[in-house]
C-alpha distance (Angstrom), angle and dihedral (degrees) to the residues before:
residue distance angle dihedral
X1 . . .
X2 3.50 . .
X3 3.82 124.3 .
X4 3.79 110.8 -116.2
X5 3.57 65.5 -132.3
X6 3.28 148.8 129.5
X7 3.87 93.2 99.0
X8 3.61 96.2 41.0
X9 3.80 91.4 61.1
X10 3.34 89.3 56.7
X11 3.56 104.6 57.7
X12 3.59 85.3 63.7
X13 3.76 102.5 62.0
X14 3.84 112.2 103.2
X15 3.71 102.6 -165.0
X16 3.81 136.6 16.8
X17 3.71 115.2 -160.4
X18 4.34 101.4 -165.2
X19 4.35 98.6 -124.0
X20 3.81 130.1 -165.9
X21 3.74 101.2 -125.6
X22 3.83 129.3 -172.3
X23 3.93 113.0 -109.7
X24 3.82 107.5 -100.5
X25 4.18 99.5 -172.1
X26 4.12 83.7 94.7
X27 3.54 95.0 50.5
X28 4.10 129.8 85.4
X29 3.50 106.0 -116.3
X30 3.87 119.4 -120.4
X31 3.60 134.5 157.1
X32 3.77 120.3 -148.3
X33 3.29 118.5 -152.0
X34 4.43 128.1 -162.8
X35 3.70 123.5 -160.7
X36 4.18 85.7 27.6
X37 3.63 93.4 161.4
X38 3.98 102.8 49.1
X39 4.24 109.3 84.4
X40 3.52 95.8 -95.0
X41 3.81 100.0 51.3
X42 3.73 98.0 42.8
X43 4.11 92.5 49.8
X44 3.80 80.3 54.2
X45 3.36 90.4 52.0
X46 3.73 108.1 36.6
X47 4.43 77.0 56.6
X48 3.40 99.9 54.5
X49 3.69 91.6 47.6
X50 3.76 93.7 43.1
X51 4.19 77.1 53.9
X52 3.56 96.4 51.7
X53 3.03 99.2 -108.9
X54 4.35 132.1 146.3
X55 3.87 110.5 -117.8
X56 4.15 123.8 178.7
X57 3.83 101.9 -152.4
X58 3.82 111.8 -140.5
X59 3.67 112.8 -150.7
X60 4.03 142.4 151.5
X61 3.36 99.6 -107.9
X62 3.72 143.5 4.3
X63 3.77 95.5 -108.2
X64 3.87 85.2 61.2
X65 3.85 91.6 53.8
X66 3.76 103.7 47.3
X67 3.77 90.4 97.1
X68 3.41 92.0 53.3
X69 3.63 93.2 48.1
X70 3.82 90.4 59.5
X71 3.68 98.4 50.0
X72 4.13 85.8 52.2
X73 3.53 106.6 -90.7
X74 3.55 133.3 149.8
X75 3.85 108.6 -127.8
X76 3.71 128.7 -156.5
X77 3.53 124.2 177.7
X78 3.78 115.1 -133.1
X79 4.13 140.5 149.9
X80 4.05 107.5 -140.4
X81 3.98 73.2 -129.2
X82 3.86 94.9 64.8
X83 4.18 108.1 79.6
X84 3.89 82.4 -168.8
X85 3.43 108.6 46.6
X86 3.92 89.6 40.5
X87 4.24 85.4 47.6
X88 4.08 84.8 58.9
X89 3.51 102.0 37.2
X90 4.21 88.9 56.5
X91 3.73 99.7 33.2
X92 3.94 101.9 102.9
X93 4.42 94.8 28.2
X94 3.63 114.8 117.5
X95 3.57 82.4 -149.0
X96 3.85 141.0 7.9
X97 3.67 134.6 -149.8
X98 3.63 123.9 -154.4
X99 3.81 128.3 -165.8
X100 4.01 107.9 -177.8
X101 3.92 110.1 -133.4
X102 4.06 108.5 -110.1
X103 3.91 119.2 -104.2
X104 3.72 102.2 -165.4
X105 3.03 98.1 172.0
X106 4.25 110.2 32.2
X107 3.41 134.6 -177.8
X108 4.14 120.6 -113.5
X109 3.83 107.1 -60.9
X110 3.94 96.8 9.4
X111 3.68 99.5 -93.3
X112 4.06 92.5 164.9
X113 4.07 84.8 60.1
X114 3.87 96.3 44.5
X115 3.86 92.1 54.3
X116 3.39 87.1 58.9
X117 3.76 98.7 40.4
X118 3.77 83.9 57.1
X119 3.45 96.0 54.0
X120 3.48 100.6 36.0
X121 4.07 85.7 57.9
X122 3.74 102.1 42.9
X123 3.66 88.1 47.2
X124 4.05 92.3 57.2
X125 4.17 98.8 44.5
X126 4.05 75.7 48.5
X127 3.56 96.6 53.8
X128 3.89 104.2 24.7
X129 4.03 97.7 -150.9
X130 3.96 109.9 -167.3
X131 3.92 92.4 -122.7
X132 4.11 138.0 18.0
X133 3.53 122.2 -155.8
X134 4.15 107.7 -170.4
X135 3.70 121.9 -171.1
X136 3.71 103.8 -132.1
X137 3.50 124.4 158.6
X138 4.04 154.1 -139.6
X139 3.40 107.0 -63.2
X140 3.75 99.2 29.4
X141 4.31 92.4 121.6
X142 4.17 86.3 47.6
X143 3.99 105.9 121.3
X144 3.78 95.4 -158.0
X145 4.04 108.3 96.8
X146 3.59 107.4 -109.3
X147 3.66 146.1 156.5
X148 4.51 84.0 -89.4
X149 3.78 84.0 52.8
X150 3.49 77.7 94.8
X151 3.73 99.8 69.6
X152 3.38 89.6 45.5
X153 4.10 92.1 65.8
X154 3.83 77.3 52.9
X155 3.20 105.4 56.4
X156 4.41 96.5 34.1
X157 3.98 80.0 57.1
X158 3.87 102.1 45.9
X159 4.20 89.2 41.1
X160 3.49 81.8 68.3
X161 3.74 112.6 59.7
X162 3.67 118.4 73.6
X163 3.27 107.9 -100.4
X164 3.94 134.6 104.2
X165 3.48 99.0 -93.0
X166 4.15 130.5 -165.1
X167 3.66 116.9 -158.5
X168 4.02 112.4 -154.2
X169 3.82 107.5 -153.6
X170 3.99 101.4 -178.8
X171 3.89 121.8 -177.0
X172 4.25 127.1 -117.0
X173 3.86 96.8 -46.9
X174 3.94 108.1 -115.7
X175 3.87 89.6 -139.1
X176 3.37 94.7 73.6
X177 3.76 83.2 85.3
X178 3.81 83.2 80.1
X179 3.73 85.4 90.0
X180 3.63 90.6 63.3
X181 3.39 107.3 47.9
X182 3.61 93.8 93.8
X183 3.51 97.5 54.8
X184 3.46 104.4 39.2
X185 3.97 84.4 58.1
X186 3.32 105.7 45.2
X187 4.64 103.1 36.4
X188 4.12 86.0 13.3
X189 4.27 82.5 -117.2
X190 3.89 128.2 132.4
X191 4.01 106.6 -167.3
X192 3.52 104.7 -146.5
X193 3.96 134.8 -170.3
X194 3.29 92.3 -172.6
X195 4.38 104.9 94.6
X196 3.29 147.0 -137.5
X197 3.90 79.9 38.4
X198 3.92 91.3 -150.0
X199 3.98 93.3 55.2
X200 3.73 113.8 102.0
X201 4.15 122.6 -132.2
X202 3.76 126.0 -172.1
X203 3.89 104.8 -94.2
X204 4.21 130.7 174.5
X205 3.56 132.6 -169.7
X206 4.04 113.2 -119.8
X207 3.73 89.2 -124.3
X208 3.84 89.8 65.7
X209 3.75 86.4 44.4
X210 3.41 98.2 56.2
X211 3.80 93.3 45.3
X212 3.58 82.0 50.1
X213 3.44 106.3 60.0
X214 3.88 90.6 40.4
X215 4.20 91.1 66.9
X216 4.02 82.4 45.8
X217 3.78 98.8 56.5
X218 3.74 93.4 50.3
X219 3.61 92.2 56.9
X220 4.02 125.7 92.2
X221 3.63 120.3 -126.4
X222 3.70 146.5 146.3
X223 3.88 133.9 -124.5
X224 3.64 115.6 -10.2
X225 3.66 135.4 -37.0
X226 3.89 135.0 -173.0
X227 3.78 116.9 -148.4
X228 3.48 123.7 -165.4
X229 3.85 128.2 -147.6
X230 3.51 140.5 -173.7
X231 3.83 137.8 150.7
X232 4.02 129.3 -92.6
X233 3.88 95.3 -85.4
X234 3.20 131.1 12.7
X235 4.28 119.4 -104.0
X236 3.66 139.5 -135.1
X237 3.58 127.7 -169.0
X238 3.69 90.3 -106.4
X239 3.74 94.4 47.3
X240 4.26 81.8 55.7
X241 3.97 76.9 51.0
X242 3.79 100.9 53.8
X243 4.27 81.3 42.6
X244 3.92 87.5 59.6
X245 4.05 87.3 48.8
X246 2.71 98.8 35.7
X247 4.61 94.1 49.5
X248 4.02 90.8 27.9
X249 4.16 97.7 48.3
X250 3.74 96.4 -131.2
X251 4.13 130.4 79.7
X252 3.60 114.2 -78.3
X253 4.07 122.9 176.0
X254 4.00 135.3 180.0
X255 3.39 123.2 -107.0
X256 3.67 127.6 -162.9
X257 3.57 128.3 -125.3
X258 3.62 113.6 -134.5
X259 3.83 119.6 -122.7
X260 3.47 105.1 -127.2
X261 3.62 92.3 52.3
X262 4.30 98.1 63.8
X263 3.58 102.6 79.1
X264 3.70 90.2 57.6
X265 3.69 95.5 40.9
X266 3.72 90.5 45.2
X267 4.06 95.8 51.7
X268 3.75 92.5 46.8
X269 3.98 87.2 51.1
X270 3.77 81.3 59.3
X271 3.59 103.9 -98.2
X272 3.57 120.7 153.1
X273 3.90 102.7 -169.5
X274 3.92 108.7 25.0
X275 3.45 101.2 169.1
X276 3.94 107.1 82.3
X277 3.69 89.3 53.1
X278 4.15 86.1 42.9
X279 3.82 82.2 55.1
X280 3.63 100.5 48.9
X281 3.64 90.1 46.2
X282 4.12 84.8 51.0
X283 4.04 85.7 56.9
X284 3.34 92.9 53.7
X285 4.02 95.0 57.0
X286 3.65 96.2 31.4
X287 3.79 91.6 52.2
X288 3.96 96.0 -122.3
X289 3.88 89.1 114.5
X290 3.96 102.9 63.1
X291 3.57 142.9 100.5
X292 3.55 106.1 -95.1
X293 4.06 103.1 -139.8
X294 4.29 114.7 29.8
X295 3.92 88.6 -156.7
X296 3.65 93.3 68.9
X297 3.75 100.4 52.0
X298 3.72 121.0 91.0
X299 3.32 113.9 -115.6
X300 4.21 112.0 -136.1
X301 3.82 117.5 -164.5
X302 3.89 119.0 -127.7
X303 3.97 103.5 98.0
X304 4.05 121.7 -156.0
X305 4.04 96.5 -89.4
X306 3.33 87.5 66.4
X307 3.80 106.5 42.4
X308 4.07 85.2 47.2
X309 4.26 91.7 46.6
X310 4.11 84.9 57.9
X311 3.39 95.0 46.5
X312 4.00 98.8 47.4
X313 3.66 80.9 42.6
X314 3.66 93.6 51.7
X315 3.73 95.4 57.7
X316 3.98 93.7 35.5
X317 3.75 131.8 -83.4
């Protein structure tokens, strides 16, 4: 997918800091890409490649990159932990994407994330890549601490450096419905935290993300820039419902999850610290976590039906 495009993603940007780049006609163009084999990072990917375009694939271990390897990728093997091994693996990229690993469930004051912010940052003013895209997220500008807080240590660090920086704010990801495929098959349910069931939110499939974020990095652009992104309509937890009926062939509805039971549920899952992801839930339903104008998000194109036919397809009809 290609945004129609160029001008719509810049409507969204909220501030524009003027930079002093480094000429980049001289260098050989290559985009290096973290968190490659997740959804979002490997539609990116798969994009740029379809686009002719180089990309160094940054992954754990080698095993992880061999796939890479054979569709013509550089690899380098990095941990978002390692400062070094992150410093090599971008040194050389006209531009880097980085996807943060998820800590769902974080210790007090989100050390796990700060590591990596760390890293992540040291590695850049090491490296000095044109161009950063970041995958952020909905949320990211809420003040209440909760379990997005940690994007927004991301993006207060990366806003920073001097560099001509893209911040990707994506809606609820529809593929989170891949928890409910089970359910809705087999007792025609979908358990949802997400309440009134019947309200709509702004939701986008990680495939549209991906593609997304590979039109952004290819642009040029000074200072920093927050993009917004959200699917073609907006989704309620019944709407995922009808999908489910609609893919599946039999009645499926949403059912809420009541409040008072998620701390519980959460600690017998194995959670350790529930409540940031109890908060973020909480934004969602009280409204806090939300993009605050729907005219300046991009709108991507793959609707719910189809993000919930892949993923009953995925794991047989």
């Amino acid at each position: 997918m290609a945004l129609t495009a160029t001008v719509d993603v810049e409507l969204k940007i909220r501030h524009s800091v003027p930079q002093r780049r480094e000429p980049t006609k001289w260098r050989r163009i290559m985009y290096a890409i973290t968190g490659i084999t997740g959804k979002v990072g490997g539609a990116m990917a798969r994009a740029l490649l379809a686009a002719g375009q180089p990309v160094r694939a940054i992954v754990r271990d080698a095993t992880k990159g061999r796939q890479w390897a054979a569709l013509g990728c550089d690899v380098a093997i990095a941990t978002m932990e390692d400062a070094e091994a992150l410093t090599q693996a971008f040194k050389g990229a006209t531009a880097v994407f980085i996807l943060p690993p998820p800590v769902f469930d974080p210790e007090p004051f989100y050390p796990e994330a700060q590591a990596v912010i760390d890293s992540v940052a040291t590695a850049l003013r090491a490296a000095k890549p044109a161009r950063v895209v970041c995958l952020s997220t909905v949320g990211a500008d809420a003040v209440q601490d909760n379990l997005l807080s940690q994007h927004t240590k991301m993006e207060t660090a990366l806003s920073a450096l001097p560099l001509a920086l893209t911040l990707l704010r994506p809606a609820w990801f529809l593929d989170n419905v891949a928890w409910d495929v089970s359910s809705a098959r087999g007792a025609g349910l979908i358990h949802s935290f997400l309440a009134p069931t019947g309200r709509a939110l702004p939701m986008v499939a990680a495939e549209d993300v991906g593609r997304v974020a590979a039109t952004l990095i290819q642009q040029d652009w000074s200072g920093t820039r927050i993009v917004e992104l959200e699917g073609p309509e907006r989704v309620s937890p019944d709407d995922l419902a009808a999908a489910f009926t609609t893919v599946l062939g039999k009645p499926v509805r949403a059912v809420p999850v009541p409040r008072e039971t998620w701390e519980a549920l959460f600690r017998s899952q194995g959670m350790r610290n529930p409540q940031p992801r109890m908060r973020m839930l909480d934004g969602f339903n009280e409204g806090w976590i939300a993009f605050a104008d729907e005219a300046r998000t991009i709108k991507a194109t793959i609707s719910a039906t189809t993000v919930v036919q892949a993923l009953v397809a995925g794991e047989g009809a």
